[in-house]
KOLNU-135818 format. One record per residue: residue in three letters; x, y, z of N, C-alpha, C, O in turn. Coordinates in steps of 0.001 Angstrom, whole numbers, padded with zeros to 6 digits, always signed. Layout:
N
ALAXYZXYZXYZXYZ ...
This chain:
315
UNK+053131+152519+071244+054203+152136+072173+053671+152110+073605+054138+151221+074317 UNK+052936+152786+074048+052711+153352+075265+051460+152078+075730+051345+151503+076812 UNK+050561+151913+074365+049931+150786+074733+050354+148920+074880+049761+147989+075424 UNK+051586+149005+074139+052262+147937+074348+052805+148254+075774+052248+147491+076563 UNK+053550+148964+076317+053880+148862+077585+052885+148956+078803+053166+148732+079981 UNK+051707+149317+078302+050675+149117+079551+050139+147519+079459+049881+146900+080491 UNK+049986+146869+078024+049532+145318+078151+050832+144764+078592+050517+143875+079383 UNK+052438+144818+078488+053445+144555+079412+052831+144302+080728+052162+143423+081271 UNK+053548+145902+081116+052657+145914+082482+051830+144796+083588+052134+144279+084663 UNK+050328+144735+082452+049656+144362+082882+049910+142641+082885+049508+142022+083870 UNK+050445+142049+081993+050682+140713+081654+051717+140356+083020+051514+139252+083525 UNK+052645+141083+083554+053345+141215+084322+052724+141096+085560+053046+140134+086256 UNK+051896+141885+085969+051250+142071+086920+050169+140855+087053+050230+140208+088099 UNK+049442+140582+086339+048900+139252+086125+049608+138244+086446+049049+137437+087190 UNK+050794+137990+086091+051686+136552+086413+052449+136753+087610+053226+135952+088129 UNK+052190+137746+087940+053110+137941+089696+051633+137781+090571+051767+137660+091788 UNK+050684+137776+090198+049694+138005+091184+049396+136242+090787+049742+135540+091737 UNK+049052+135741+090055+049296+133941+089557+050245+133664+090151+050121+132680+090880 UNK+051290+134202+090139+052744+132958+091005+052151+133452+092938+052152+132667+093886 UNK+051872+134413+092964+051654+134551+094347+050387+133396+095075+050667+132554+095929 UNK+049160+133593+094563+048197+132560+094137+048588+131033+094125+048222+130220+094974 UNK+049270+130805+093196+049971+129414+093404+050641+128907+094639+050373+127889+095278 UNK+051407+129656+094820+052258+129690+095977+051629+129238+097474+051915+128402+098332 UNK+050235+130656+097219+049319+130382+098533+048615+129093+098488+048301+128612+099577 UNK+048333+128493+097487+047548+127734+097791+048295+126011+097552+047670+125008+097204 UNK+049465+126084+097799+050695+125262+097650+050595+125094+099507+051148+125817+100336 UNK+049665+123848+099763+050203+123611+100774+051841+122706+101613+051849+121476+101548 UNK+052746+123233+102134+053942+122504+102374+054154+121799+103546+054635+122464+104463 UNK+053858+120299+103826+053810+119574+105216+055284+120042+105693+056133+120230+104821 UNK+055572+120213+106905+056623+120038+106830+057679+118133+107136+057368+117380+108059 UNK+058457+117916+106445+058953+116444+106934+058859+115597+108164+058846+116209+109232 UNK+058822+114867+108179+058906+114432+109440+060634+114562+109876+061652+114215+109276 UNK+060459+115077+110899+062282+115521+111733+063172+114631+112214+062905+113976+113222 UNK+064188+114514+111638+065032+113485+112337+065776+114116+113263+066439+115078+112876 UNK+065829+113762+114536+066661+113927+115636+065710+114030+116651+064686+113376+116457 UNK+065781+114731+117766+065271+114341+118774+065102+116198+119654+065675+117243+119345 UNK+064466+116026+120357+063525+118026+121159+064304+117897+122061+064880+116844+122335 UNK+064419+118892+122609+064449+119152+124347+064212+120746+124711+064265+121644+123871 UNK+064022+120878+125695+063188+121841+126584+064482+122747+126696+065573+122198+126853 UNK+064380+124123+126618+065781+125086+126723+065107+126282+127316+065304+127422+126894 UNK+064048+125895+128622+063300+127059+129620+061917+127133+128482+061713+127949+127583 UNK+061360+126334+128779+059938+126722+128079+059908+126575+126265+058904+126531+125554 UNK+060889+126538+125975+060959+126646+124355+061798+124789+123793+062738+124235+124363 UNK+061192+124388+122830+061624+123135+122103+062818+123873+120910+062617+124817+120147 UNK+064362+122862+121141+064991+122793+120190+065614+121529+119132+066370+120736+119693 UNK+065471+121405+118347+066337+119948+118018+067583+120164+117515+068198+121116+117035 UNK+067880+118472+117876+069500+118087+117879+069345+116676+117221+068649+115702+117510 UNK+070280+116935+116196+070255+115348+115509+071857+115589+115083+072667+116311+114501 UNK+071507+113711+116290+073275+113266+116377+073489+112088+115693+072493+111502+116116 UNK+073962+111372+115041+074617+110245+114455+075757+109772+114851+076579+110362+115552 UNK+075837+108677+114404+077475+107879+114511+077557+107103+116019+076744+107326+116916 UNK+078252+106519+116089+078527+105763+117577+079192+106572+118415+079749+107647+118192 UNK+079092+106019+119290+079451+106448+120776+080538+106173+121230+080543+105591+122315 UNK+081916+106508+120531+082817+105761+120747+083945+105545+121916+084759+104647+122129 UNK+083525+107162+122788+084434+107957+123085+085434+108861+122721+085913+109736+123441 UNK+085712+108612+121603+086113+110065+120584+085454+111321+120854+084335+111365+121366 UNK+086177+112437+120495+085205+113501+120546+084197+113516+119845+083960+112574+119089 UNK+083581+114327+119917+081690+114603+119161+082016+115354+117853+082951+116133+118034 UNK+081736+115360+117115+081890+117027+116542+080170+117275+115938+079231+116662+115432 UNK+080758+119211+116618+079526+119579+117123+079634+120778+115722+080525+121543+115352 UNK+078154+120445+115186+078316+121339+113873+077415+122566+113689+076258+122316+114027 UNK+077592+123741+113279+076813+124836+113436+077119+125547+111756+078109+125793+111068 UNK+075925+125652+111655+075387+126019+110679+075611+127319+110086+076349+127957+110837 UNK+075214+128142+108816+075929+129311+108464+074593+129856+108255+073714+129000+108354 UNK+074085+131343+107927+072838+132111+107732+071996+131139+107021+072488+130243+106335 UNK+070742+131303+107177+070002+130312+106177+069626+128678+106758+068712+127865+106623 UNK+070888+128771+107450+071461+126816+107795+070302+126775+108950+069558+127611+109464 UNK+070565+125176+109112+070096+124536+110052+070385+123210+110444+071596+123055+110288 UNK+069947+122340+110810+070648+121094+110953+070713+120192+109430+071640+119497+109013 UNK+069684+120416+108936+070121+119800+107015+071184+119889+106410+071838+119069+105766 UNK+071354+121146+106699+072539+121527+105742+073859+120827+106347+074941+121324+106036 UNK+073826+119426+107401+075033+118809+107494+074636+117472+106947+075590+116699+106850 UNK+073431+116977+106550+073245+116097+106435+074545+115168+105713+075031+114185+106272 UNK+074924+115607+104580+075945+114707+103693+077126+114674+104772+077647+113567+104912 UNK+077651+115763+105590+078524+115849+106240+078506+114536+107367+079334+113663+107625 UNK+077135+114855+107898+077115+113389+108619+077007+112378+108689+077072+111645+109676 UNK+076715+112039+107056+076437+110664+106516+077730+110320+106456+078045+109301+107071 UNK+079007+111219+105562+080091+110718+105544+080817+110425+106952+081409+109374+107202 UNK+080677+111544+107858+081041+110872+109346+080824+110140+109755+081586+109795+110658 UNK+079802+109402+109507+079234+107910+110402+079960+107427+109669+081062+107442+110217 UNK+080029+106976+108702+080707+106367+107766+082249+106139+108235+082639+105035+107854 UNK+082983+106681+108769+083927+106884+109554+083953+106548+110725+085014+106443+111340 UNK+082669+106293+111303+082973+105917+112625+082952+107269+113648+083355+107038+114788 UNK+082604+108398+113410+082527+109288+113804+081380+110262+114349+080737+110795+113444 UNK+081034+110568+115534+079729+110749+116076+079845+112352+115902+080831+113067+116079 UNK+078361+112744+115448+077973+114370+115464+077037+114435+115566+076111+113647+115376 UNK+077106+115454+115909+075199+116626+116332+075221+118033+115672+076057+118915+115866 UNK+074180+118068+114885+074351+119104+114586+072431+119460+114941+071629+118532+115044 UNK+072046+120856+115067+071447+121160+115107+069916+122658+114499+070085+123047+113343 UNK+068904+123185+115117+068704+124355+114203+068536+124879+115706+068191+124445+116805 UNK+069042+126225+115033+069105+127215+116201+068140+127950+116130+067695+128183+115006 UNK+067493+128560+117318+065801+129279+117286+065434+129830+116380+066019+130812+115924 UNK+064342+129320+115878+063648+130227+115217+064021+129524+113810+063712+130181+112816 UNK+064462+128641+113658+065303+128031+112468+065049+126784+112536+065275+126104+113538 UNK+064274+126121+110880+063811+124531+110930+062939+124443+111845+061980+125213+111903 UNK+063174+123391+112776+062160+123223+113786+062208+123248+115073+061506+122422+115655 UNK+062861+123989+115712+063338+124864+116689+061967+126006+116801+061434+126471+115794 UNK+061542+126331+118182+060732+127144+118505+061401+128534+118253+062629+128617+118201 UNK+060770+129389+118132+061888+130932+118252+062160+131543+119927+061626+131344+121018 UNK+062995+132158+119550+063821+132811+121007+063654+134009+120445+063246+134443+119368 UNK+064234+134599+121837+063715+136376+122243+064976+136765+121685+066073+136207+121723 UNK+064372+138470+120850+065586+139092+120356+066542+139492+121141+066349+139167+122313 UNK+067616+140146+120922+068235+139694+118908+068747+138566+118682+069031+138007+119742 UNK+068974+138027+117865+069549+137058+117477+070504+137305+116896+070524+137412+115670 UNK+072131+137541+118111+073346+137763+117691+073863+136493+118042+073252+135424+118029 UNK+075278+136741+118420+075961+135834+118530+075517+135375+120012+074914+134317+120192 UNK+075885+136312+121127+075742+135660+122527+074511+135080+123008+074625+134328+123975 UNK+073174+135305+122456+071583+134527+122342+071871+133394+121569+071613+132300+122072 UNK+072409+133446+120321+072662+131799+119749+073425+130732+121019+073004+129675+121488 UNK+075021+131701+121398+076059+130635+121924+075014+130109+123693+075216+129154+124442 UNK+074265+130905+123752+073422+130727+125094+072272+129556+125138+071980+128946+126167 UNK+071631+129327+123782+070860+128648+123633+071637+127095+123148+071077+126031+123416 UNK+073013+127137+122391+073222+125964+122626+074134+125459+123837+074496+124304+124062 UNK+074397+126558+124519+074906+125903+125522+073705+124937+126662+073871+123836+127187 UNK+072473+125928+126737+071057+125009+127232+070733+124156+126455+069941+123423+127048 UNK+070941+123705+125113+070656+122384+124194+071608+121232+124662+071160+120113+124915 UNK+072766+121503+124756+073763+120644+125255+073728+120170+126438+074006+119064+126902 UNK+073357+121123+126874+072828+120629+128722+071509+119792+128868+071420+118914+129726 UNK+070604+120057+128102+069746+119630+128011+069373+118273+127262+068375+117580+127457 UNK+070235+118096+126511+070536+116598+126041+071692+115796+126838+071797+114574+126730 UNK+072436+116467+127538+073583+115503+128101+074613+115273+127295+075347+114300+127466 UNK+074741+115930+126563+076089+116281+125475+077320+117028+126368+077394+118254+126456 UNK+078257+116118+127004+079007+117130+127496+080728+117087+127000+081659+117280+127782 UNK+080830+116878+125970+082025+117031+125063+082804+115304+125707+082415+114279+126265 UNK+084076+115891+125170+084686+116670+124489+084397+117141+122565+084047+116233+121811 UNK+084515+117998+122233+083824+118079+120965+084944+119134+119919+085740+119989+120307 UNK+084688+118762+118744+085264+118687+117780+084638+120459+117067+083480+120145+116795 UNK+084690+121088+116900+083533+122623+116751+084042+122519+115303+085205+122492+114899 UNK+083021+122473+114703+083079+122641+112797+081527+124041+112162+080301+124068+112278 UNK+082263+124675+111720+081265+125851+111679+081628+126177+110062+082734+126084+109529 UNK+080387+126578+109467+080514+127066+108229+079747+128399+108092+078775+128768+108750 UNK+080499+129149+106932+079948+130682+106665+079851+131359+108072+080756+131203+108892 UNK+078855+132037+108316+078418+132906+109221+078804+132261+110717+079128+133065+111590 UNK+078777+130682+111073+079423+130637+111930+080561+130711+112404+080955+130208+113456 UNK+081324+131533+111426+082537+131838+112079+082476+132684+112934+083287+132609+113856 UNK+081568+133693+112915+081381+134469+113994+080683+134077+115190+080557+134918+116080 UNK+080329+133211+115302+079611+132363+116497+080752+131056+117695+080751+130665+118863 UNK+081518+130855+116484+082313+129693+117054+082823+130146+118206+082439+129725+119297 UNK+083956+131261+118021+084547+131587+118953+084228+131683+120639+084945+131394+121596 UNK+082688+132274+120560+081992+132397+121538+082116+131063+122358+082563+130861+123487 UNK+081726+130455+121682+081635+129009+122434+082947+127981+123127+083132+127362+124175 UNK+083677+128235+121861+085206+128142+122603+085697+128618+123690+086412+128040+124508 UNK+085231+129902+123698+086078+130566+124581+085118+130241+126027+085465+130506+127178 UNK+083962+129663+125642+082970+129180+127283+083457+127941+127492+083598+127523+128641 UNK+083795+127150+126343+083567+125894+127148+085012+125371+126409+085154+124596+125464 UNK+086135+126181+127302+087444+125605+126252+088181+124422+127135+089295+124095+126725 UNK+087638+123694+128396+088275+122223+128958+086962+121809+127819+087177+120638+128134 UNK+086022+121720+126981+085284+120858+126272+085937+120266+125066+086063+119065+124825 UNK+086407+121462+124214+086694+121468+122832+088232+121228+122611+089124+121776+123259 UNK+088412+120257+121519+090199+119670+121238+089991+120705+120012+091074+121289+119961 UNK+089454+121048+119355+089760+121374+118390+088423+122539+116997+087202+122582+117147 UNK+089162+123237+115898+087930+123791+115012+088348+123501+114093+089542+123372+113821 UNK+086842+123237+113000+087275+122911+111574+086385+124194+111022+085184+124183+111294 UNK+086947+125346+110225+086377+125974+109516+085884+126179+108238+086465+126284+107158 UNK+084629+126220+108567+084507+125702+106147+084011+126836+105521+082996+127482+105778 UNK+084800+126985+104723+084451+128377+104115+083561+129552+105452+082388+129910+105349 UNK+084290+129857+106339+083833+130254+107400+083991+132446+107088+084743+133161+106426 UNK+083482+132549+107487+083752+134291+107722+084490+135030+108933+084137+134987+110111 UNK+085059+135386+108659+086013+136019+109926+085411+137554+110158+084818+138407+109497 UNK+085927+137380+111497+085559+138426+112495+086558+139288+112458+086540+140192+113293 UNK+087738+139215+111425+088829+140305+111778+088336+141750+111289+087407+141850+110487 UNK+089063+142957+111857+088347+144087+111836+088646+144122+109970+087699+144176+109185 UNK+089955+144085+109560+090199+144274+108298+089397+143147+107327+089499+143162+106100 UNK+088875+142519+107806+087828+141687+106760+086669+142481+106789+086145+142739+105705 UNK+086031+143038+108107+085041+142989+108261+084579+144754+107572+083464+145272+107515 UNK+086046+145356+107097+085984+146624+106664+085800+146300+105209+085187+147018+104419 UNK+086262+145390+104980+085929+144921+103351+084924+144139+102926+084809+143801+101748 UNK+084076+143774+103910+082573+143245+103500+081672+143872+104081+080657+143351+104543 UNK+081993+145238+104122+080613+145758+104538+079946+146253+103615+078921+146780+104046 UNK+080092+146334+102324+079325+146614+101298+078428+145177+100668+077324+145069+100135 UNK+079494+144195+101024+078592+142944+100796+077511+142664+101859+076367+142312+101569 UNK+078032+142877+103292+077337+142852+104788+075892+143510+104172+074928+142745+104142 UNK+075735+144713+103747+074827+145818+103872+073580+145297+102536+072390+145607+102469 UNK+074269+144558+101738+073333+143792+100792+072933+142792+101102+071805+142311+101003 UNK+074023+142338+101582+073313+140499+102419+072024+140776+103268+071058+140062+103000 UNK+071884+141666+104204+070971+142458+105091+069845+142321+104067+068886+141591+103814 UNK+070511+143485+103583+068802+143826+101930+068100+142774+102082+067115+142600+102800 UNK+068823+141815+101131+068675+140560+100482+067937+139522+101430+066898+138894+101231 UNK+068722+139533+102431+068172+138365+103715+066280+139159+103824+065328+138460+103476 UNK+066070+140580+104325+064636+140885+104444+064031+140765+103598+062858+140598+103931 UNK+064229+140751+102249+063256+140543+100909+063431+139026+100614+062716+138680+099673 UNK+064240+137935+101195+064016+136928+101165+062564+136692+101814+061548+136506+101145 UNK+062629+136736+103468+061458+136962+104173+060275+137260+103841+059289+136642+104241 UNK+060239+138487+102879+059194+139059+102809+058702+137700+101279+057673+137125+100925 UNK+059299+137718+101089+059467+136432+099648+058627+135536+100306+057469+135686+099915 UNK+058780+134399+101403+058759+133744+102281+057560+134077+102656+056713+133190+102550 UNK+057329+134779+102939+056027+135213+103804+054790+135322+102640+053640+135121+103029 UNK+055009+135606+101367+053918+135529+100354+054157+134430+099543+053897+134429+098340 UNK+054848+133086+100405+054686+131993+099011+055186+132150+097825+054843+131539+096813 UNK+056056+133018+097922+056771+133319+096386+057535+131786+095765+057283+131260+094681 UNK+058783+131160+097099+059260+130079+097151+058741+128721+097075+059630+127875+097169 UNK+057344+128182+096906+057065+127109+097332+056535+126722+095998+055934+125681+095732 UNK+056768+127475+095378+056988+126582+094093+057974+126287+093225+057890+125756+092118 UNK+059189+126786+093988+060764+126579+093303+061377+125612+094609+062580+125377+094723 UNK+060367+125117+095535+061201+124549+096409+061944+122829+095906+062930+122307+096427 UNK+061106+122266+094782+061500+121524+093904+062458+121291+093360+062871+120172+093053 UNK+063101+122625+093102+064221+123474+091770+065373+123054+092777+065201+122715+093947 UNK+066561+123139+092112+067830+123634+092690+068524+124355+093467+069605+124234+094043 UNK+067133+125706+093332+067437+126679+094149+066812+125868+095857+067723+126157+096633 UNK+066114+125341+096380+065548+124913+097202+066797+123671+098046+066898+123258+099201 UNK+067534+123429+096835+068692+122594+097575+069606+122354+096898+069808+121409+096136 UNK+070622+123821+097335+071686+123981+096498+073237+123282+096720+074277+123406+096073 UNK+072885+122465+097984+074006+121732+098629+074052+120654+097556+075029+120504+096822 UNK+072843+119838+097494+073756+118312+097317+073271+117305+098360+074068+116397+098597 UNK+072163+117295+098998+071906+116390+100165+071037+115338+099724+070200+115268+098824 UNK+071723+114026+101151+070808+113282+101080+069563+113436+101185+069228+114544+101605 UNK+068332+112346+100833+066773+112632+100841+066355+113242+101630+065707+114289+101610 UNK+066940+112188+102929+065604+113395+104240+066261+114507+104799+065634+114846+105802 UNK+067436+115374+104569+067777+116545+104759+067376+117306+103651+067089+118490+103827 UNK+067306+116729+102375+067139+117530+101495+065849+117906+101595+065492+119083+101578 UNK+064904+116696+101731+063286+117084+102285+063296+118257+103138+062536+119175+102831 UNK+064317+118415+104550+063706+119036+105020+064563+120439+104394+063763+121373+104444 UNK+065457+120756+104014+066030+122171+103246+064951+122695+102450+064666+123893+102432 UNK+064393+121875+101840+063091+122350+100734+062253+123018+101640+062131+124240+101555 UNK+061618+122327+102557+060617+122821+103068+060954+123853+103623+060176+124781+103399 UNK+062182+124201+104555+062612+125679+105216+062979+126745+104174+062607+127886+104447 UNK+063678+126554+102973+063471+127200+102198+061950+127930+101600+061811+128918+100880 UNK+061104+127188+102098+059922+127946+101385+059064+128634+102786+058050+129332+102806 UNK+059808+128192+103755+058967+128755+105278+058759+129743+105687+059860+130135+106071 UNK+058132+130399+105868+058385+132006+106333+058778+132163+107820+059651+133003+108036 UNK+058351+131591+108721+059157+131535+109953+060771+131315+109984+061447+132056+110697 UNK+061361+130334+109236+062189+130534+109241+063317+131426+108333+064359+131893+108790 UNK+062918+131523+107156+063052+132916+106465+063488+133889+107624+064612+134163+108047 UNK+062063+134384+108055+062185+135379+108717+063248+135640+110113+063586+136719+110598 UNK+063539+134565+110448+064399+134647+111893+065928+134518+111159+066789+135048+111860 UNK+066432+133948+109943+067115+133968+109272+067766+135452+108960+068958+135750+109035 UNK+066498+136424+108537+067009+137614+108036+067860+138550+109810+068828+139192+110218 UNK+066561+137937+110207+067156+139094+111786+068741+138071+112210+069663+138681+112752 UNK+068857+136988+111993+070295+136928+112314+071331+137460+111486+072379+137908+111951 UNK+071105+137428+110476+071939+137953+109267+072178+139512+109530+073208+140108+109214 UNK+070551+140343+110448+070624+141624+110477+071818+141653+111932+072221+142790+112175 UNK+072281+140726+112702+072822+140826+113316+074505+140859+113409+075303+140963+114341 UNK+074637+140692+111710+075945+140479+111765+077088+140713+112190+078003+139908+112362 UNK+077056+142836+112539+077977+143231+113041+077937+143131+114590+079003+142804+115112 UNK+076977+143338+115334+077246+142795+116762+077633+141364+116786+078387+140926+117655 UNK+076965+140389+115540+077986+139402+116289+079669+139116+115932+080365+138260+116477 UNK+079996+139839+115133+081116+139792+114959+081923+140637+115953+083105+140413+116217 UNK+081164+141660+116500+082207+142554+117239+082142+141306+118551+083227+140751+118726 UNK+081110+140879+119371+081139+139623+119720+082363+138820+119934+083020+138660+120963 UNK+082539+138316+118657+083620+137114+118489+084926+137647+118577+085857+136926+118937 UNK+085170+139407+118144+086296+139811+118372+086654+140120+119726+087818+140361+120046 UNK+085712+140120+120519+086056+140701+122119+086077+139262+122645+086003+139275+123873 UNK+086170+137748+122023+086444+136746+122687+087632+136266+122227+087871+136393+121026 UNK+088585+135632+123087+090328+135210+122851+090238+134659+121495+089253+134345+120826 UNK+091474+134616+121249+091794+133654+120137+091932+132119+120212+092641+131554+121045 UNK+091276+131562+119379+091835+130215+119447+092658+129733+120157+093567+130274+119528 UNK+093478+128885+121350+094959+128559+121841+095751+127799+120344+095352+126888+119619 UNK+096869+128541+120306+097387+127949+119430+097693+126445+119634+097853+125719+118653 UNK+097793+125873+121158+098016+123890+121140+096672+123322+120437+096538+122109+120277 UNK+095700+124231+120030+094270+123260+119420+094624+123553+118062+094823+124573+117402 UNK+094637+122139+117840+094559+122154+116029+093297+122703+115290+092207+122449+115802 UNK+093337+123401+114182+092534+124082+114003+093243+123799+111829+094305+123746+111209 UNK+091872+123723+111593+091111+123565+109822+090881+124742+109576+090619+125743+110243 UNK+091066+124404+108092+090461+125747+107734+090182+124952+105814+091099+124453+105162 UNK+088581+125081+105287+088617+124383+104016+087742+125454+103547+086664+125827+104009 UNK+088407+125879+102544+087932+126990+101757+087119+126561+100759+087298+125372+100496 UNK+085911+127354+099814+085392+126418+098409+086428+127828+096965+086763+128991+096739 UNK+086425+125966+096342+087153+126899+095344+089008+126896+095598+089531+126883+096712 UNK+089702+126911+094384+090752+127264+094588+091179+128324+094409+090600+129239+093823 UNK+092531+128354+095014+093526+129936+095611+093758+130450+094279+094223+129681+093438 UNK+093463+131802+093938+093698+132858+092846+093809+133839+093502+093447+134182+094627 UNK+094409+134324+092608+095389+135713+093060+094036+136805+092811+093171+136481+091997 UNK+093929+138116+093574+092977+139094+093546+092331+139084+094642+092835+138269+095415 UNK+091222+139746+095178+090478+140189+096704+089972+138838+096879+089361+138794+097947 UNK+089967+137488+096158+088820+136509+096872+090494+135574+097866+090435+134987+098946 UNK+091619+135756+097077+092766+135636+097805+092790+136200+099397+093006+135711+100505 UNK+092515+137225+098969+093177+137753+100392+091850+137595+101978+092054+137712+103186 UNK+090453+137268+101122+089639+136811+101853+089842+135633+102716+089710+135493+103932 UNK+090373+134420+101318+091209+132914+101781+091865+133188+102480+091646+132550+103510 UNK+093010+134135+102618+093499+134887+103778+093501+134537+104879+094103+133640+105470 UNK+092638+135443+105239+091268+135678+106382+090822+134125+106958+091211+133668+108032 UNK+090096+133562+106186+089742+132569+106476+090766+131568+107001+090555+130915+108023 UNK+091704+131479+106392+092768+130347+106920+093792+131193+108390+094588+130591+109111 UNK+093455+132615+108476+094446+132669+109217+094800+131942+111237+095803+131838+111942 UNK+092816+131517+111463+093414+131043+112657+093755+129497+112303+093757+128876+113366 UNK+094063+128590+111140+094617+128006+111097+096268+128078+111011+097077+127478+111719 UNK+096466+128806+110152+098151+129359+109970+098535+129712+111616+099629+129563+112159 UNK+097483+130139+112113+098124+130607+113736+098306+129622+114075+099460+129553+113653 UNK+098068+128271+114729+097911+126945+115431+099138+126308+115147+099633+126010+114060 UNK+099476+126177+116091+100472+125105+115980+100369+123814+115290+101260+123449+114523 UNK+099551+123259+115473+098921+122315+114240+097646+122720+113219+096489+122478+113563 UNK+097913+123259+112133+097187+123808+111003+096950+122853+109945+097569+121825+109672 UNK+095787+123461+109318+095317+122562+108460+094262+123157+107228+093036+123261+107185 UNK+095629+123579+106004+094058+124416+105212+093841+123361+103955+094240+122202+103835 UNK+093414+123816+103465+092228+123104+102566+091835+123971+101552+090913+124615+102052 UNK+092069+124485+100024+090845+124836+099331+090727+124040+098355+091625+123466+097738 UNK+089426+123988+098177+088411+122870+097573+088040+123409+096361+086939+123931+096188 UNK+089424+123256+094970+088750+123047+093479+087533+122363+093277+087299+121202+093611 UNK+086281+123661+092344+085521+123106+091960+083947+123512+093162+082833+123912+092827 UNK+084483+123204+094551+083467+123619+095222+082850+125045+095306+083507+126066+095104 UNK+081383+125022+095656+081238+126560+095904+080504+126812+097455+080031+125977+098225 UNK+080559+127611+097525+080131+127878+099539+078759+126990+099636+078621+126789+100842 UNK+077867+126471+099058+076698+125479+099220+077445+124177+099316+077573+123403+100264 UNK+078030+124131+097743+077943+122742+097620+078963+121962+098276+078942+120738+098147 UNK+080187+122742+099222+081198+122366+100344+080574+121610+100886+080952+120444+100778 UNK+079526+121844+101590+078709+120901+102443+077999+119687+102109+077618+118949+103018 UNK+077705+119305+100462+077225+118273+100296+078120+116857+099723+079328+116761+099941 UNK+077336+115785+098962+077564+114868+099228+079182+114736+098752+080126+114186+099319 UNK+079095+115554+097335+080393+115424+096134+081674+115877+096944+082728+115267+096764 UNK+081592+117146+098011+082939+117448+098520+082756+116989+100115+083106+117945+100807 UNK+082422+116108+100766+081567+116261+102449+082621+115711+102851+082974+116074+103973 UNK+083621+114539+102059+084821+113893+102344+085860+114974+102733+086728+114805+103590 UNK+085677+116104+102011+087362+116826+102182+086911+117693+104408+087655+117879+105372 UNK+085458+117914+104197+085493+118209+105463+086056+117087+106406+086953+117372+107200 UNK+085558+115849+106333+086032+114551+107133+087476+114996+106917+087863+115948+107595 UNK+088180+114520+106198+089502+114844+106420+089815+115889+107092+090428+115539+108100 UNK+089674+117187+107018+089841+118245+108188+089558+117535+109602+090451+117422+110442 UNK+088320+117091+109794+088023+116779+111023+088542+115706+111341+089055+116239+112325 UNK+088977+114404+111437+090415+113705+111432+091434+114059+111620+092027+113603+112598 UNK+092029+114950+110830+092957+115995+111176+093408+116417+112724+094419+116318+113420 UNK+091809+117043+112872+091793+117714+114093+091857+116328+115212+092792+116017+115950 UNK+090686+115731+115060+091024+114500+115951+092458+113600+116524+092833+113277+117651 UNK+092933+113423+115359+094361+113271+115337+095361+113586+115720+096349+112893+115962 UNK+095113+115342+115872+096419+115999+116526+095683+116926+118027+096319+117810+118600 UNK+094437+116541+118401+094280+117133+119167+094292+116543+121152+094083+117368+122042 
């Protein structure tokens, strides 16, 4: 017995030290980048905008842990498609964005795109659509630049309320885990040979976002600046709670993945929809069938457009 579990062992140890091996010697170009740099004090960020220029508002899209400007790709294919102009971008240290000085909470993110925006000549009015983790970021920005913004669309977003944030701190405290052993994953090539797989692009995107999701998925730079925002979660949420609420005259979305069932993922939906239920013009949404990735791609990217219409519409 004892010798079967040492050739285990060892067979084990052999094929983790082979996948590591592989991995290293898996070189990954990264894509060529769609959108366009600019200078934010010494450091390069990108911004890739689509759609015409219509005079409509912009809508300005921010990304959730992990994210970067890919992860809107389907979102913005269907917006042009509409006639509808956006930018979405990667925030330091993320995709192809240079990195910025710690930490990477909320008020270093909302600081750096406020110098991206300036720095491209983006000066609203704009449409704010944030998914997952940027729910804790949005607010910030609202509350700086609120003659900019008509309106928020939230997608499967995370709230900053204290009573949410008392009930995901056991998830918070694993996500953490999880986010540094991603990194450390990242950093030994573990990923770059599943960047192929499903797991590498779990949205649903078109080619050249999906190109580039693959490749950040297997990156260790961005991995790694990924985990320290994620490690930032509770300052940035306390953050977003010490900034106003929404004005209830801005119409405000809210598109959940998945439909409403009764039990704790209910009362999360909750949460999530409640600064829509606040607004005088509200707008929720949950999305049978979707799951927090695949919201963002090609199969559900329509039900976000409709939110954001919505907002356009009544704002």
């Amino acid at each position: 017995m004892l010798s079967f579990t040492v050739r285990a062992a060892a067979c084990l140890s052999l094929a983790f030290v082979a996948w590591i091996a592989l991995g290293g010697a898996m070189s990954i170009a990264a894509p060529q980048p769609r959108g366009k740099f600019y200078d934010v004090g010494g450091r390069n960020m990108r911004l890739v905008c689509e759609g015409p220029a219509t005079g409509s508002p912009t809508v300005l899209l921010e990304a959730g842990a992990f994210g970067f400007a890919a992860d809107w790709g389907a979102v913005q294919e269907a917006l042009t498609a509409q006639g509808i102009r956006s930018c979405a971008y990667d925030r330091a240290g993320m995709g192809y964005s240079d990195p910025g000085p710690l930490p990477r909470d909320g008020n270093a993110i909302e600081g750096d795109l406020e110098k991206l925006l300036a720095a491209a000549g983006e000066k609203g009015p704009f449409v704010l659509v944030g998914h997952s983790m940027a729910g804790m970021r949005m607010p910030l920005f609202a509350a700086s630049h609120a003659d900019a913004v008509v309106g928020v669309v939230l997608v499967d977003a995370a709230s900053p309320s204290p009573d949410m944030m008392k009930r995901a701190e056991t998830f918070v405290r694993t996500f953490v885990a999880a986010s540094r052993w991603a990194a450390r994953g990242a950093a030994l090539g573990l990923y770059k040979p599943l960047k192929g797989t499903r797991l590498g692009d779990k949205i649903g995107l078109p080619p050249q976002a999906s190109a580039e999701k693959r490749w950040a998925f297997a990156d260790k730079s961005h991995n790694r600046t990924a985990a320290r925002e994620v490690e930032a979660w509770r300052p940035a949420a306390e953050q977003a709670l010490a900034a106003p609420p929404y004005p209830k005259s801005w119409p405000v979305a809210a598109v959940t993945a998945g439909a409403l069932t009764p039990g704790a993922r209910a009362e999360w939906k909750k949460a999530q929809s409640a600064p829509a239920e606040a607004s005088e013009h509200g707008y929720v949404r949950h999305v049978e069938g979707a799951s927090h990735n695949s919201l963002l791609g090609r199969k559900y990217a329509h039900e976000i457009v409709k939110a954001v219409q919505f907002v356009i519409a009544n704002g």
